[in-house]
C-alpha positions in Angstrom: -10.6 -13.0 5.9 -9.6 -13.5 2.1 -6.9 -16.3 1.5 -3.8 -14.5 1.3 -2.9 -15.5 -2.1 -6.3 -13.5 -3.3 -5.0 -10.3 -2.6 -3.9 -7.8 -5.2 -0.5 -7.7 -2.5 -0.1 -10.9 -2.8 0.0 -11.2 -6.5 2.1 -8.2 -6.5 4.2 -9.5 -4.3 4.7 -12.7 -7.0 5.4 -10.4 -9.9 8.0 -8.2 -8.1 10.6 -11.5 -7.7 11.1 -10.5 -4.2 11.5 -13.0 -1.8 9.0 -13.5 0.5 6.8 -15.5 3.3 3.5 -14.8 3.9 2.3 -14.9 7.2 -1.8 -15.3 7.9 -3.3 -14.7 11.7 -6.2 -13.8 13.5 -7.2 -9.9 14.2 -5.0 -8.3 16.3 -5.0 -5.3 19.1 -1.7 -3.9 18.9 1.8 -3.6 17.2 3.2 -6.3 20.3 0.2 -9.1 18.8 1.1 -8.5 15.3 5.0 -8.9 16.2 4.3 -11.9 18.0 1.8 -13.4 15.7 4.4 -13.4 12.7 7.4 -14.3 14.9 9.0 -10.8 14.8 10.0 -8.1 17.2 7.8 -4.8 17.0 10.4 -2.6 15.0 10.5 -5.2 12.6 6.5 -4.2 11.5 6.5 -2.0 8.9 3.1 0.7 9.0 2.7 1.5 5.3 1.0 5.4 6.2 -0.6 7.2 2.7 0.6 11.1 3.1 -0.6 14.0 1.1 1.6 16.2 -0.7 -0.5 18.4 -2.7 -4.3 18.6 -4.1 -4.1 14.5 -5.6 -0.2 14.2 -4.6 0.6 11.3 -2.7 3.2 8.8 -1.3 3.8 6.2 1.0 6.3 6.3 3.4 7.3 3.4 5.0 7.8 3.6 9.3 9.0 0.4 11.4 6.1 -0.1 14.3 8.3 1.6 17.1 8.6 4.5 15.2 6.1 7.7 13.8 6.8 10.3 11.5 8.9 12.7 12.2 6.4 15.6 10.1 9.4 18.3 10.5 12.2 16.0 9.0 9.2 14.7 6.1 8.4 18.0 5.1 11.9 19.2 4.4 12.8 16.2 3.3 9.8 17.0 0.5 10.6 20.6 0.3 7.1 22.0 1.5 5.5 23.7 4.2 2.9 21.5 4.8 1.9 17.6 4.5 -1.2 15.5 6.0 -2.8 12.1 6.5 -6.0 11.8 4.7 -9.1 10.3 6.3 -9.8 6.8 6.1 -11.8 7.1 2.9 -9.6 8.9 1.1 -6.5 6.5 1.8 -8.7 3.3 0.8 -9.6 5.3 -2.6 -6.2 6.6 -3.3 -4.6 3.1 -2.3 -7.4 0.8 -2.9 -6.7 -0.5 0.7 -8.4 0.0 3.8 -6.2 1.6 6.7 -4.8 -1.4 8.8 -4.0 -3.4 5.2 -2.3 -0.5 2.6 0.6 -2.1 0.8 2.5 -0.6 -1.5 2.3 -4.1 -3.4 -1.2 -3.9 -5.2 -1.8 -0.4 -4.2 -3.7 1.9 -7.1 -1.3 4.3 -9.3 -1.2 7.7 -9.8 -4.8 8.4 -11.5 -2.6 11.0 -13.2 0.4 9.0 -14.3 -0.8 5.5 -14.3 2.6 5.0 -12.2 2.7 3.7 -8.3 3.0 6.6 -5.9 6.5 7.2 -4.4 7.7 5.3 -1.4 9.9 7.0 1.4 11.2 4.4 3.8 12.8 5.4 6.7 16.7 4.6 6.7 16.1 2.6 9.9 14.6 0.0 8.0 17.7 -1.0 6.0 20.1 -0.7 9.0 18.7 -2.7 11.6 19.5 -6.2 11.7 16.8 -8.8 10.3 14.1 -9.3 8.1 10.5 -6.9 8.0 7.0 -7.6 7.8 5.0 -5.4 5.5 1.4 -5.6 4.9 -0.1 -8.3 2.5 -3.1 -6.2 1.9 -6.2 -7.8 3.9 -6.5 -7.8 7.6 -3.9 -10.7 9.4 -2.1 -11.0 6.2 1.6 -10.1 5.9 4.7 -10.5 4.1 8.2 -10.8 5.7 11.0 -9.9 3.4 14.6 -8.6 3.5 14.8 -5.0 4.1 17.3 -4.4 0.9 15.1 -6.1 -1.3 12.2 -4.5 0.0 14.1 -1.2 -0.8 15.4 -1.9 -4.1 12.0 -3.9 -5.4 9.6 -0.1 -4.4 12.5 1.9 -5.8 12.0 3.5 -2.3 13.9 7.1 -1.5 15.7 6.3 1.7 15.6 9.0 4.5 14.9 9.6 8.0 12.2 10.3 8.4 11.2 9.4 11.8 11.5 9.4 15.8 10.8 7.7 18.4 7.2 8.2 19.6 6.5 10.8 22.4 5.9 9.3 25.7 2.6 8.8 26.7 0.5 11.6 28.5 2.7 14.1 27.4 
């Protein structure tokens, strides 16, 4: 693993005058390890998950660990029919990140605009109680910040955005 304080995250994370504590551990196998490993409870992990919009048209939306997407609520949030996850490949190149590490601190702009791509975070993560973790950009690397920050630093939309996940088997 890269020392944290090499990642482009990380140095984003300097510039943005956020506060912040970086966390470093080993791999982990689940959302329970990663919220255990950084002191935290598992809707206090925040998945950063790269959606397409359009043909090159993406954003980030932001989803604490014991949530997914809600696609329905996303895409009329958006005002389009349809939205999708690109494949591994095409999230490292948009992002610059590999899935399991996408930030939006350090991500790649907008080939188009030279701007970041939008963030959506889901309005849970500003009304719970308690700090978040967010990715620091390499595997076992992660930041824990106030939510409100967080929020205000990304110039994030607010929404819901997502629900609980379906049980399993179902």
């Amino acid at each position: 693993m890269k020392p944290a304080s090499s990642t482009p995250a990380i140095g984003a994370l300097e510039a943005s005058g956020l506060d912040f504590e970086i966390t470093s551990h080993g791999p982990v196998r689940s959302l329970e390890e990663a919220a255990r490993a950084r002191g935290l409870e598992p809707r206090q992990i925040l998945k950063t998950l790269v959606v397409r919009r359009a043909e090159g048209d993406y954003l980030l939306v932001l989803v604490p660990g014991d949530r997914e997407i809600s696609w329905p609520k996303l895409r009329a949030l958006l005002g389009v029919n349809r939205v999708s996850m690109p494949d591994k490949d095409v999230a490292r190149d948009v992002t610059g990140y590999e899935r399991g590490t996408i930030t939006p601190f350090g991500a790649a702009p907008d080939p188009a605009t030279g701007k970041p791509w939008p963030v959506i975070a889901d309005e849970l993560i500003v009304s719970r109680e308690g700090p978040v973790s967010i990715g620091g950009g390499a595997h076992g690397v992660a930041a824990t910040v106030d939510p409100a920050q967080l929020v205000a630093v990304l110039g994030a939309q607010v929404a819901d955005v997502t629900e609980p996940p379906a049980p399993r088997g179902a």
